[in-house]
GUKENU-403205 format. One record per residue (C-alpha): residue number from 1; chain; x, y, z. Coordinates in pm, whole numbers. Example, Ala and Ser with C-alpha at 12.3 -4.5 7.8 and 13.67 -1.06 7.14 Angstrom:
<sites>
<1 A <1230 -450 780>>
<2 A <1367 -106 714>>
</sites>
This chain:
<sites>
<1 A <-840 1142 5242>>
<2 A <-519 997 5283>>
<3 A <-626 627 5266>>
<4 A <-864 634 4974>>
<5 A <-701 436 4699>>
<6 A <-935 611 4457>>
<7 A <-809 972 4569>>
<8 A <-548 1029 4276>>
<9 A <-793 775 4010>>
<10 A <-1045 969 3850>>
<11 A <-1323 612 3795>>
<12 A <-1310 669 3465>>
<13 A <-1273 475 3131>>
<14 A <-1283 585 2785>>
<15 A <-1622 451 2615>>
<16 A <-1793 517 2346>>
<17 A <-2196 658 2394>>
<18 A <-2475 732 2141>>
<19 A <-2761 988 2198>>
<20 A <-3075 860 2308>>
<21 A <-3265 977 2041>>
<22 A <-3019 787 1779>>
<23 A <-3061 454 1941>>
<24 A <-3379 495 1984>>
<25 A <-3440 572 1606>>
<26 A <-3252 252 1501>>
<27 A <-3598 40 1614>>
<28 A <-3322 -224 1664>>
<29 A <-3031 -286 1927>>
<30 A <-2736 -272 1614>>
<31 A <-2445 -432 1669>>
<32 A <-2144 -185 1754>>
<33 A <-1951 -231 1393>>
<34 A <-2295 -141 1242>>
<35 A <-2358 182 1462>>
<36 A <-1955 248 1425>>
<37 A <-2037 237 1070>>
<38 A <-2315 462 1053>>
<39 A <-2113 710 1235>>
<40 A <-2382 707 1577>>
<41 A <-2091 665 1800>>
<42 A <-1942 978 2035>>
<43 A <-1658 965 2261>>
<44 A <-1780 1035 2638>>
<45 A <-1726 1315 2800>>
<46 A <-1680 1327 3172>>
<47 A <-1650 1699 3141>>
<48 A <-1980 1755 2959>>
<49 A <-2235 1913 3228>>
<50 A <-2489 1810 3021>>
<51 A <-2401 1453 2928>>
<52 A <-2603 1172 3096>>
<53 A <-2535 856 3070>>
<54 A <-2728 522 3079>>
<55 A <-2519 204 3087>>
<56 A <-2643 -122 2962>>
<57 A <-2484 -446 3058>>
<58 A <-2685 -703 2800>>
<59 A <-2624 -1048 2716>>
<60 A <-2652 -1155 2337>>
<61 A <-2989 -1354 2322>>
<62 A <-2927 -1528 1974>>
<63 A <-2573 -1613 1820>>
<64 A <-2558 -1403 1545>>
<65 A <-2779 -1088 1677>>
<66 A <-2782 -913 2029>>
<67 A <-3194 -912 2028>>
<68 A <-3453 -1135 1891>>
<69 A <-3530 -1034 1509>>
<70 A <-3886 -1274 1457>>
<71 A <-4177 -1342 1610>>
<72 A <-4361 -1227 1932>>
<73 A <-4025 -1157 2074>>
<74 A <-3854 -949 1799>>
<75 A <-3656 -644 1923>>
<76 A <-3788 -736 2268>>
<77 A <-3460 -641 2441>>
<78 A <-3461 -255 2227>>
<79 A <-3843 -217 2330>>
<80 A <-3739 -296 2692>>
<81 A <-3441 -61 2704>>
<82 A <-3677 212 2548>>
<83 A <-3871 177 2807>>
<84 A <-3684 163 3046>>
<85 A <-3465 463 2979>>
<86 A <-3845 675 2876>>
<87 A <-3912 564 3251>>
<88 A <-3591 790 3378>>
<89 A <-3600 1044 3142>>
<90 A <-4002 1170 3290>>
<91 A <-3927 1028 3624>>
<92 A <-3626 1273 3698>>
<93 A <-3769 1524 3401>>
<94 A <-3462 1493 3199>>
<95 A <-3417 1670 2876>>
<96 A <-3378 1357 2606>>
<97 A <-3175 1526 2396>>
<98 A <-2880 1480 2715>>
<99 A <-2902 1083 2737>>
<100 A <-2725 882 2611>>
<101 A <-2651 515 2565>>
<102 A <-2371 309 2648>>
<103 A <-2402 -72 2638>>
</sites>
């Protein structure tokens, strides 16, 4: 279409993703030096078929620490986004081992 500014723009932005199953073993929302440093980061990959992405827009809930860490509350936002993503995953029967996490 000759008047669609997006025509020649492919929407994309480079961003970095981690599997599912990674974040999900953390038991903790870590902070993106600490999952750079355990080497959990990919690049994503438009061009992967398989690749399926959630993006999470969060805001930090303490200063120091994107989650509670004590009381009732701790890891509240992780247990939330576990859910949440668990919830897509069986509702559209994805395969886990295809999501991913982007936040």
């Amino acid at each position: 279409m000759a008047d669609d500014p997006t025509a020649d723009f492919p929407l994309l932005t480079p961003m970095l993703v981690m599997r599912f199953d990674k974040f999900k073993a953390q038991g903790h929302i870590p902070r993106s030096n600490e999952a750079e440093a355990k080497e959990l980061l990919e690049k994503f990959d438009a061009a992967a078929s398989d690749q399926i992405t959630v993006f999470i827009s969060h805001q930090w809930w303490q200063s120091h620490h994107p989650d509670y860490t004590e009381g009732v509350n701790a890891h509240l936002k992780f247990r939330t986004v576990i859910h949440g993503v668990e919830q897509l995953i069986a509702k559209f029967g994805l395969d886990q081992r295809q999501v991913y996490i982007c936040k």
